[in-house]
C-alpha positions in Angstrom: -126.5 35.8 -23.3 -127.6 35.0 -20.0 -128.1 38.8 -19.0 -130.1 39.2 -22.3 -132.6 36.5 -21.5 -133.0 37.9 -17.9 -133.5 41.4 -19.5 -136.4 40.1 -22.1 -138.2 38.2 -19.7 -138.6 41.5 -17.6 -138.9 44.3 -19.7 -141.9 44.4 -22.3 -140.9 47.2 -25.0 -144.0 49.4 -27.0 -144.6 48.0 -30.1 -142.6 44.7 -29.8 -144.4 41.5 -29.9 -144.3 39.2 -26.8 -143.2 36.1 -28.3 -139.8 36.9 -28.4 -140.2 37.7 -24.4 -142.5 34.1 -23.9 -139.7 32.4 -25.7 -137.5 34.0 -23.6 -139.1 32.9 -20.2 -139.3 28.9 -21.6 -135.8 28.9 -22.5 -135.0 29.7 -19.0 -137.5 26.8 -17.8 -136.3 24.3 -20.4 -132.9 25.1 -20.8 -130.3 23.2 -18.6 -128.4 24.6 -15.2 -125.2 24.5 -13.6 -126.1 23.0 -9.8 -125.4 26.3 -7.4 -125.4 26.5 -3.7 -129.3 28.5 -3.7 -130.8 25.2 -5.8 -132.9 22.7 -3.4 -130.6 20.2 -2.2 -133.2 17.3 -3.2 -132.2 18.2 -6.9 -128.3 17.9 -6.1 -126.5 14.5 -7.4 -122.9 13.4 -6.0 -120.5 14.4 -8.7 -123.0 15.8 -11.3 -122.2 19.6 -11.7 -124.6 20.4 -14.8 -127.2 19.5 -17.2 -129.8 20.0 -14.4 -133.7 20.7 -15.8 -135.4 24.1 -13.7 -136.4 22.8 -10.8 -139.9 24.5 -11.5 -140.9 23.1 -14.6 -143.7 22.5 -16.2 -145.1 18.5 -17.3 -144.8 20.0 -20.8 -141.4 21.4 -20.5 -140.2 17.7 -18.8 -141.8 16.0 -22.0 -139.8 18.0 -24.4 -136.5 17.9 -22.0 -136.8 13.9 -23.1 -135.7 15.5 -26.5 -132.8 17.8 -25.1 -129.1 17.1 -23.8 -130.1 17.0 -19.8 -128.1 14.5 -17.5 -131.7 13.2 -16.8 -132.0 12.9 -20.8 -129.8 9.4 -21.0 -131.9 7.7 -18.1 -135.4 7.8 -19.4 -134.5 6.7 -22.7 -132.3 3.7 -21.3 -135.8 2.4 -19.7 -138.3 4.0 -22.0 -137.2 2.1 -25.1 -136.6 -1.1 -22.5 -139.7 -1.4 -21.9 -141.5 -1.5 -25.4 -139.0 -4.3 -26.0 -140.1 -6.2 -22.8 -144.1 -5.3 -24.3 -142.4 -7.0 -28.0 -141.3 -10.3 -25.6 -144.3 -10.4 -23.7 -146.8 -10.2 -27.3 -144.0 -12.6 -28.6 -144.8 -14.9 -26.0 -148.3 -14.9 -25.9 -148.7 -16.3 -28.9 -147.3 -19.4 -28.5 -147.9 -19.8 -25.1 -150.8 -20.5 -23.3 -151.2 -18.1 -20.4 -154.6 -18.6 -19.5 -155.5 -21.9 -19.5 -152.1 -23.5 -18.5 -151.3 -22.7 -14.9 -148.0 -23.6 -15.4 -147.5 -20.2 -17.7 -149.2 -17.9 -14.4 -146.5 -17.3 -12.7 -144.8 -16.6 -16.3 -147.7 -14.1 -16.8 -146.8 -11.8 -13.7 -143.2 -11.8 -14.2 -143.9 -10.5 -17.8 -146.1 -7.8 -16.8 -143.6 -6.5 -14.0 -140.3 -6.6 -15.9 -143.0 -4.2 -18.7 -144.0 -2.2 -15.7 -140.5 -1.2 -13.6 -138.7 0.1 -16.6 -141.4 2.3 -17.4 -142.6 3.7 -14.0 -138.8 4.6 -14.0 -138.6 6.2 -17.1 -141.7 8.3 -16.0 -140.0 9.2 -13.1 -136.6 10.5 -14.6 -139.0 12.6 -17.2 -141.5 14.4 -14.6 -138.9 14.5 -11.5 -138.3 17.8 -11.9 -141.6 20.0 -11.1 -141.1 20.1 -7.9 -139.4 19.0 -4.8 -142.3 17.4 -4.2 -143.2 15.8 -7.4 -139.7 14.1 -7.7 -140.1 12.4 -4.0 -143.7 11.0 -5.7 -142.5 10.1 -8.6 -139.3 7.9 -7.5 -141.8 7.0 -4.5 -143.7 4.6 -7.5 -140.2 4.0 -9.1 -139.5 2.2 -5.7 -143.2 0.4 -5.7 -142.7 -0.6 -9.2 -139.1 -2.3 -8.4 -140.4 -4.1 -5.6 -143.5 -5.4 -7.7 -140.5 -6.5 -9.8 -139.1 -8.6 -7.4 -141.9 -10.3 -6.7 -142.4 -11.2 -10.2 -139.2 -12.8 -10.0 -139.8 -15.1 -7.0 -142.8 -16.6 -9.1 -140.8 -17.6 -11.8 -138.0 -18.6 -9.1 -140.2 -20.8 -7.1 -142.0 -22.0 -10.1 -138.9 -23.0 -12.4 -135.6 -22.6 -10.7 -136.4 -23.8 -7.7 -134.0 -26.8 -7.1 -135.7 -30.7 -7.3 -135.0 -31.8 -3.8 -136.5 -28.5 -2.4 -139.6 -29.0 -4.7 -142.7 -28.9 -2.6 -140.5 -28.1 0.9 -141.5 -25.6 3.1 -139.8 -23.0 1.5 -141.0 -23.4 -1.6 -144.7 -23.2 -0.2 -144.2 -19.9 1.7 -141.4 -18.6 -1.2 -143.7 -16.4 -2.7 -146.1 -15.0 0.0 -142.3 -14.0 2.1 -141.6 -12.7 -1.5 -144.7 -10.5 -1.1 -143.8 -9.3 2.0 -140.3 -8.1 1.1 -141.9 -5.9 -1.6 -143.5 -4.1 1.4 -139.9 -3.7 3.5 -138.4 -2.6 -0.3 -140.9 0.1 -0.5 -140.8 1.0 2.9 -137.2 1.4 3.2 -136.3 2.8 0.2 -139.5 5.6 0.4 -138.2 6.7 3.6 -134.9 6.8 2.6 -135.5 9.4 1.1 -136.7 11.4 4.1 -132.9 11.4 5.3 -131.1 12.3 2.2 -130.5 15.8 3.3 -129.6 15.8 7.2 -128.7 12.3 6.6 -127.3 11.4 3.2 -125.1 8.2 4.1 -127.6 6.6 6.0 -130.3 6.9 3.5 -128.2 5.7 0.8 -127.5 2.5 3.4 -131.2 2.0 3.8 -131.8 2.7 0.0 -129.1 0.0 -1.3 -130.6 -2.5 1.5 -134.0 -1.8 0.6 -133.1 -3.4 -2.8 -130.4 -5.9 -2.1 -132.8 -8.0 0.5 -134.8 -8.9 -2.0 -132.9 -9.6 -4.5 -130.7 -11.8 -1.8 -133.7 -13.5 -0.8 -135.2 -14.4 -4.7 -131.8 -16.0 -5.7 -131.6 -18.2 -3.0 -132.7 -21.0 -4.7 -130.7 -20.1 -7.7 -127.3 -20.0 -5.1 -128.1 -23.1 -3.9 -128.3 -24.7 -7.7 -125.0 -22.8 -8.5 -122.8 -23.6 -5.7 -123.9 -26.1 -3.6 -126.0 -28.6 -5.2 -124.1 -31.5 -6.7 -125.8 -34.6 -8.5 -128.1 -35.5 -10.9 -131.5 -33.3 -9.1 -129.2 -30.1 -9.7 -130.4 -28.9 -13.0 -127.2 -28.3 -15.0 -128.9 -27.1 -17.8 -128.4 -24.5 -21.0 -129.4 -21.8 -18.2 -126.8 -21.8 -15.9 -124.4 -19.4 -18.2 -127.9 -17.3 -18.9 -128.4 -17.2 -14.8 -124.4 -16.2 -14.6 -124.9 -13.6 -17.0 -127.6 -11.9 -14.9 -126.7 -12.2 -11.7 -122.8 -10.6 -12.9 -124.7 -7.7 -14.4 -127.1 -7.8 -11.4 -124.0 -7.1 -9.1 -123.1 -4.4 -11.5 -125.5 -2.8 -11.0 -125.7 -2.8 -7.9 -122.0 -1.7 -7.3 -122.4 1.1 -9.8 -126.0 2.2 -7.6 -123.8 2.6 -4.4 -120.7 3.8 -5.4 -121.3 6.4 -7.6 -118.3 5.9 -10.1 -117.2 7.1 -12.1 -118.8 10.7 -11.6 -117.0 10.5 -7.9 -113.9 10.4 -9.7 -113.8 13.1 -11.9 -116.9 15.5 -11.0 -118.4 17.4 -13.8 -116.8 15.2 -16.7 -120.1 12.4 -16.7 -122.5 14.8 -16.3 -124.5 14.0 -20.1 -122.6 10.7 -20.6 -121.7 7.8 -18.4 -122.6 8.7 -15.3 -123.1 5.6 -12.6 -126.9 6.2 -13.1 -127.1 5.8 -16.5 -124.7 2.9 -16.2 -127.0 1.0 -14.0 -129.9 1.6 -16.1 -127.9 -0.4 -19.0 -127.0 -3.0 -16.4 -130.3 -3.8 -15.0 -132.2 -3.9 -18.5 -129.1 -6.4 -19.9 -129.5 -8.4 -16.7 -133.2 -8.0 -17.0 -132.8 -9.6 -20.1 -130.9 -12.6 -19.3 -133.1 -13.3 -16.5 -135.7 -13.5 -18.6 -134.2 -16.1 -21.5 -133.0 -18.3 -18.2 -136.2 -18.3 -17.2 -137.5 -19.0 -20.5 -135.1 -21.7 -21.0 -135.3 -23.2 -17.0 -139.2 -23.5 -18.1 -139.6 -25.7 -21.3 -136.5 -27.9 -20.0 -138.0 -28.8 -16.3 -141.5 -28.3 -17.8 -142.3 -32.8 -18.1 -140.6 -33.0 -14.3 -142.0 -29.7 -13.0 -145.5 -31.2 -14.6 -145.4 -34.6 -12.1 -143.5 -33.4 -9.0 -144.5 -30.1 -8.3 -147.8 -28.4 -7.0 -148.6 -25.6 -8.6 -150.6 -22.3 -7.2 -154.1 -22.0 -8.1 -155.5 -19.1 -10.1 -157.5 -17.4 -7.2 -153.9 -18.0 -5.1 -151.6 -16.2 -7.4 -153.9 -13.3 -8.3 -154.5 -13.1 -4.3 -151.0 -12.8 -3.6 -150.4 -10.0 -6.6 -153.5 -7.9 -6.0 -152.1 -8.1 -1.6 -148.5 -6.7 -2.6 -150.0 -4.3 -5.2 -152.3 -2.5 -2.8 -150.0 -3.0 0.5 -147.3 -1.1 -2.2 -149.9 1.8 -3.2 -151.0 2.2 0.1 -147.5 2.4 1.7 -146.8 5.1 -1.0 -149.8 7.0 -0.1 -148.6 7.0 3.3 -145.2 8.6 2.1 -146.8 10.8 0.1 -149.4 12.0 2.7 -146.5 12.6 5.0 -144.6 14.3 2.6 -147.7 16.8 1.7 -149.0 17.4 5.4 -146.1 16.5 7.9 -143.7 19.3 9.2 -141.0 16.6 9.3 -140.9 17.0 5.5 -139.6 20.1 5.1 -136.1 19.8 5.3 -136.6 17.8 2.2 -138.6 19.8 0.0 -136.9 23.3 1.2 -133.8 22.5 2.1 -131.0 25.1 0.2 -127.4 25.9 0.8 -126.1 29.1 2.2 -125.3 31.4 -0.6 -127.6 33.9 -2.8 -125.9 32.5 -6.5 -128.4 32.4 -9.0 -129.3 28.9 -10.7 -127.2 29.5 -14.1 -128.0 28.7 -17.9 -125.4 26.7 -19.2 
């Protein structure tokens, strides 16, 4: 079968209507491939054999792979369809809560519009990853931007309603968010050029990639440690969100473990390649804990909302949009920078034309 395709897309016959032969040629760009030792290693994954996309393809062929059996398939509908239920939560929301008039619901606001924003910039990427080498560094280069933004949404709602009562108004709660803001700049930093080292230096830039992540995330759940295992007392907030907190931050390790370690495709290589793979795994994890954070915040919010209301000081309007619009331009500028490094500098090209020795063909499976 494979011969015969190879042959039609060649060979135009007299009296024989191209179509067949144009069909031919898009089967062979839509179709999915077995990973071969001539394919670009940036395509590679560890312990994924098939269902690879043609590394050449068109934006229209990566739509309409959303609709076939690719290993890539899974992941973009595991944060495609995530994110039009965070968009239901958020309209949900916004009718019965005040957004714009109560500052109390800003910092609310933000985290909404991030936990709509990273699912989706990553189910862009997984679709339209594979046009080029260079079009899947750009594309997980916003994925990265977009996770970072993510965390930053988090620390508002962390500094506005978890934050423990005796650390209320403290130093750290002042500066929480603007160091929150700067960590989305070492996140996106890291984790873009990570990315630079994946071929001559895989482990390394799956170290810097997995810190790149986990320093935020360490850093936004501090208060949320302290409340959880060392705050005793009547200021500690035992309330119906500590099992909602637990819930996220299990599935938030999860996630994490299942990013790092590869399982179980690492195990039996080739087996996970449509189903079950760590990627897709952690996509399932992250939403779920996305989730829970969410109703925790939800429910951390109307129950400290009469205390919160006397003791705290809240951020004015100009300061919270200030310190969104800084971290979203600091992130699209540092991905311009990456991008612009990856389009002009030679340094890049072990990265976008790096292959195996070996002549093998890519193969349709």
């Amino acid at each position: 079968m494979c011969r015969e395709r190879q042959f039609c897309s060649r060979v135009s016959l007299p009296g024989v209507s191209p179509a067949p032969i144009l069909q031919a040629s898009r089967l062979q760009l839509t179709g999915t491939h077995e990973r071969t030792n001539s394919q670009e290693q940036v395509f590679w994954e560890d312990g994924i054999i098939s269902g690879y996309r043609h590394p050449k393809s068109s934006a229209l062929d990566c739509l309409l792979s959303s609709f076939q059996m690719t290993n890539e398939t899974v992941n973009i509908w595991t944060h495609f369809l995530p994110t039009w239920y965070f968009i239901w939560r958020f309209l949900l929301l916004s009718y019965t809560l005040d957004f714009w008039g109560h500052s109390y619901n800003w910092p609310l606001l933000v985290y909404l519009m991030l936990i709509c924003l990273y699912p989706f910039t990553s189910s862009f990427a997984h679709t339209f990853s594979s046009m080029s080498a260079h079009a899947r560094h750009i594309c997980y280069f916003l994925d990265y931007g977009a996770l970072s933004l993510y965390s930053l949404g988090s620390a508002f709602t962390y500094s506005a309603y978890i934050m423990p009562d005796r650390w209320i108004n403290s130093a750290l709660h002042r500066y929480f968010v603007p160091i929150a803001a700067f960590n989305t700049f070492i996140c996106t930093g890291l984790s873009c050029y990570s990315r630079f080292l994946e071929v001559d230096r895989p482990q390394l830039s799956k170290v810097l990639r997995t810190v790149a992540f986990v320093h935020p995330f360490v850093f936004d759940n501090i208060p949320l440690f302290f409340r959880l295992i060392f705050c005793f007392g009547e200021d500690c907030n035992w309330n119906e969100a500590i099992p909602l907190h637990f819930y996220h931050l299990t599935l938030a390790f999860l996630t994490g473990f299942l990013f790092a370690s590869h399982l179980p495709e690492r195990l039996a290589p080739g087996r996970f390649d449509y189903f079950g793979h760590s990627h897709q795994l952690f996509h399932v994890c992250a939403v779920l804990g996305t989730h829970f954070q969410l109703e925790a915040v939800l429910c951390d919010r109307a129950t400290r909302e009469a205390w919160l209301a006397v003791h705290s000081e809240g951020d004015s309007l100009a300061c919270t949009l200030g310190v969104v619009a800084t971290a979203l331009v600091g992130n699209l500028i540092l991905i311009c920078f990456f991008t612009a490094t990856l389009m002009w500098s030679p340094r890049a090209n072990s990265i976008l034309h790096n292959h195996n020795p070996g002549d093998a063909k890519l193969k349709e499976c």
